[in-house]
C-alpha positions in Angstrom: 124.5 122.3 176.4 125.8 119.5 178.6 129.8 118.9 178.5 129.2 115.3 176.9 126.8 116.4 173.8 129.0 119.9 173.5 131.9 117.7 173.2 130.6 114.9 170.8 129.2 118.0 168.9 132.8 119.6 168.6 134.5 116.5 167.9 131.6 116.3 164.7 132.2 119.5 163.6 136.4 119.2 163.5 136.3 115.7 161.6 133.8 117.5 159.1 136.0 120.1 158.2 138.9 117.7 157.7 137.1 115.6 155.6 135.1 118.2 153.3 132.3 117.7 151.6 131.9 114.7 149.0 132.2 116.2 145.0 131.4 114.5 141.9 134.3 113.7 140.0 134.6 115.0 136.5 135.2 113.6 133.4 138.6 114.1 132.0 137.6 115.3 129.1 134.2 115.3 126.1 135.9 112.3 124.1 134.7 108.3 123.9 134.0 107.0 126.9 136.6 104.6 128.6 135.8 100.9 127.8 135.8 99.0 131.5 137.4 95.7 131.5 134.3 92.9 131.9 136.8 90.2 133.1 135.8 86.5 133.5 132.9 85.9 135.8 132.5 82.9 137.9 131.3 79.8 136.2 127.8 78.7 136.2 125.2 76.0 135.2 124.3 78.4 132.0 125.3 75.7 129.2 127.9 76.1 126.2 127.6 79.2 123.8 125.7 78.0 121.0 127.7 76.9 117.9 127.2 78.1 115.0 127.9 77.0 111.2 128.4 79.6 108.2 125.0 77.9 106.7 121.9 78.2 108.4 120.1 79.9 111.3 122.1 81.8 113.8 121.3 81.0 117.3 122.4 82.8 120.5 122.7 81.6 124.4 123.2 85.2 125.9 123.9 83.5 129.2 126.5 81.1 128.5 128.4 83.8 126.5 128.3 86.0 129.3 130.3 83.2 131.5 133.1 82.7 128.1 136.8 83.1 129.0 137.4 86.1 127.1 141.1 84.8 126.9 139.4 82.3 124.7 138.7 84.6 122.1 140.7 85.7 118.8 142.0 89.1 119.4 145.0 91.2 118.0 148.6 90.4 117.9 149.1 93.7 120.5 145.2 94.4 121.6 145.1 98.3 122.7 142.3 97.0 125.4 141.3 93.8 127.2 138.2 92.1 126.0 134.7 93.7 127.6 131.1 92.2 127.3 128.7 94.5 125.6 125.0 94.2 125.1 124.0 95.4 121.5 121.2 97.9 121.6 121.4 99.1 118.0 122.2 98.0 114.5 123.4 101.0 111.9 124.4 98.9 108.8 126.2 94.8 108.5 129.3 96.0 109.8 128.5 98.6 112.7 126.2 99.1 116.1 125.5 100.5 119.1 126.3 98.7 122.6 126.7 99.6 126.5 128.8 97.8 128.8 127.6 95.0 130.5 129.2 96.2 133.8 131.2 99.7 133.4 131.0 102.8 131.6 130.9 101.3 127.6 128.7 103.1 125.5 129.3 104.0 121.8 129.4 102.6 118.4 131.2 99.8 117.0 132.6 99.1 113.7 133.6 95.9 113.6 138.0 95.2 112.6 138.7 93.9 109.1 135.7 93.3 107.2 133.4 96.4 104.9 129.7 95.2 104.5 127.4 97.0 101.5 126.2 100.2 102.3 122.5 100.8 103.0 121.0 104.2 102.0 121.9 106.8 104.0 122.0 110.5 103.7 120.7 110.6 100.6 122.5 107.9 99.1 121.2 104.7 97.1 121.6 101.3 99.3 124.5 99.2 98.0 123.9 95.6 96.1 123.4 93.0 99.0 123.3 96.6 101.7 120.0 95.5 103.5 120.6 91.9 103.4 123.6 92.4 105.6 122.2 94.7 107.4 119.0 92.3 108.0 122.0 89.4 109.1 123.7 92.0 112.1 120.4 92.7 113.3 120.0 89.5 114.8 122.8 90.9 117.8 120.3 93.3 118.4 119.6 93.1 121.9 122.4 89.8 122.8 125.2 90.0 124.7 128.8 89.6 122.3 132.1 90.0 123.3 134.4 92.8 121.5 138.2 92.0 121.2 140.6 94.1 119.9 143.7 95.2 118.2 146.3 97.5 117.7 143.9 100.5 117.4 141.2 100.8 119.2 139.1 104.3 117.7 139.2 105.1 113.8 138.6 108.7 112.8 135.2 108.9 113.7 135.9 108.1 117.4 134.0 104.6 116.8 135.5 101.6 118.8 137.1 99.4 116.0 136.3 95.7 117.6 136.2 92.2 116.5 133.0 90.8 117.9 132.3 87.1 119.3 129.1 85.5 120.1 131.1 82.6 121.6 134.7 81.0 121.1 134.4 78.7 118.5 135.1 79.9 114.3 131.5 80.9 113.8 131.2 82.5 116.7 133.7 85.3 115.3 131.1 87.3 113.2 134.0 88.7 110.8 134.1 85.3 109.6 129.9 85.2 109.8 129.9 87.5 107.3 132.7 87.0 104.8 131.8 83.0 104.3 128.1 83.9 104.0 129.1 86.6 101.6 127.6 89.6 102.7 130.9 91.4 103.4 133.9 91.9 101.4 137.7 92.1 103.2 138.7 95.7 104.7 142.4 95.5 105.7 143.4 98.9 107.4 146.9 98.7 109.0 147.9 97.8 112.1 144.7 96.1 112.5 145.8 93.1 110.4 145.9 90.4 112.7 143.7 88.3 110.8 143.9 89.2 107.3 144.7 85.7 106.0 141.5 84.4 107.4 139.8 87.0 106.4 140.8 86.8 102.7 140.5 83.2 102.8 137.1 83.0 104.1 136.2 85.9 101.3 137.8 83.8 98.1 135.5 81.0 99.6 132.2 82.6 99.0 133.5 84.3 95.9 134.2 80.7 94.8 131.0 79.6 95.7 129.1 82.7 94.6 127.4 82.9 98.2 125.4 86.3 98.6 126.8 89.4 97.2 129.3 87.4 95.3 126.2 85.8 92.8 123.6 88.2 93.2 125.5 91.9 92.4 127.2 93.0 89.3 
């Protein structure tokens, strides 16, 4: 061949065998998968989250809570994780679902820190009193985008992501409190995840005392 194109090709041939080839890298292991940090995107023009009373229809504004400060949000004392935006593709009962990351490798289930909601049947067990009816309420993140926060402990026993979970960063945007002041959860306070037992208790003596939901419809 002629000297230039025998040299170019030689010159080809030693970088490639420097460089290698290009591998996948594997996973480290068959557990959870990592949660990837969302971080604050820029701002835009997509409006204020909506806001939200414990009375009434819940409404959503997916693209404004995309654009929240997740520094805004109410999150653990000593959070094992920074916050990450997660669209909800699934509903299992009032106080767990299914979500993937937004952007990164987020996808499991999530049982939501510090509140237990009525069971719905399952396995061959009966529903709970008041089981669908919270169910029916968590449904309505099927398919929006929510914010998780965290706190001390970020997987329980059954490898699901223990998160609190924000549809924007006012009070009824924190869907703990959605569901202890409508009264379709009771309080669940599993150490070190405490940050916000007061609240919660508080919020759950207020719909006793009113006898919202469960509170005046189950024995």
């Amino acid at each position: 061949m002629p000297r230039v194109t025998r040299r170019w090709w030689l010159s080809t041939f030693a970088v490639g065998l420097l460089m290698g080839c290009p591998r996948p890298v594997p996973r480290d292991d068959g557990g959870p998968p990592p949660i990837v940090d969302a971080g604050p995107p820029p701002m835009t023009d997509a409006g204020e989250p909506a806001i939200n009373a414990f009375d009434g229809p819940i409404t959503f504004n997916d693209e404004a809570v995309r654009y929240v400060d997740p520094s805004t949000l109410s999150a653990g004392n000593t959070p094992c994780r920074a916050p990450v935006l997660v669209h909800v593709t699934s509903v299992v009962d009032g106080d767990t679902f299914h979500a993937t990351g937004v952007s990164g490798a987020f996808n499991g289930t999530v049982r939501i820190i510090g509140i237990d909601a009525p069971e719905i049947a399952h396995d061959g067990m009966p529903q709970d009193c008041y089981g669908p009816q919270a169910q029916s309420f968590t449904r309505q993140l099927d398919e929006h985008l929510v914010w998780l926060t965290f706190d001390t402990e970020c997987f329980d026993r059954f490898d699901r992501v223990l998160a609190y979970v924000h549809t924007g960063p006012d009070e009824g945007g924190f869907w703990e409190r959605q569901l202890l002041r409508r009264g379709l959860a009771t309080t669940l306070s599993i150490a070190p995840n405490v940050t916000f037992e007061p609240t919660f208790e508080a919020d759950e003596s207020r719909a006793a005392s009113a006898n919202a939901g469960l509170w005046g419809s189950c024995p």
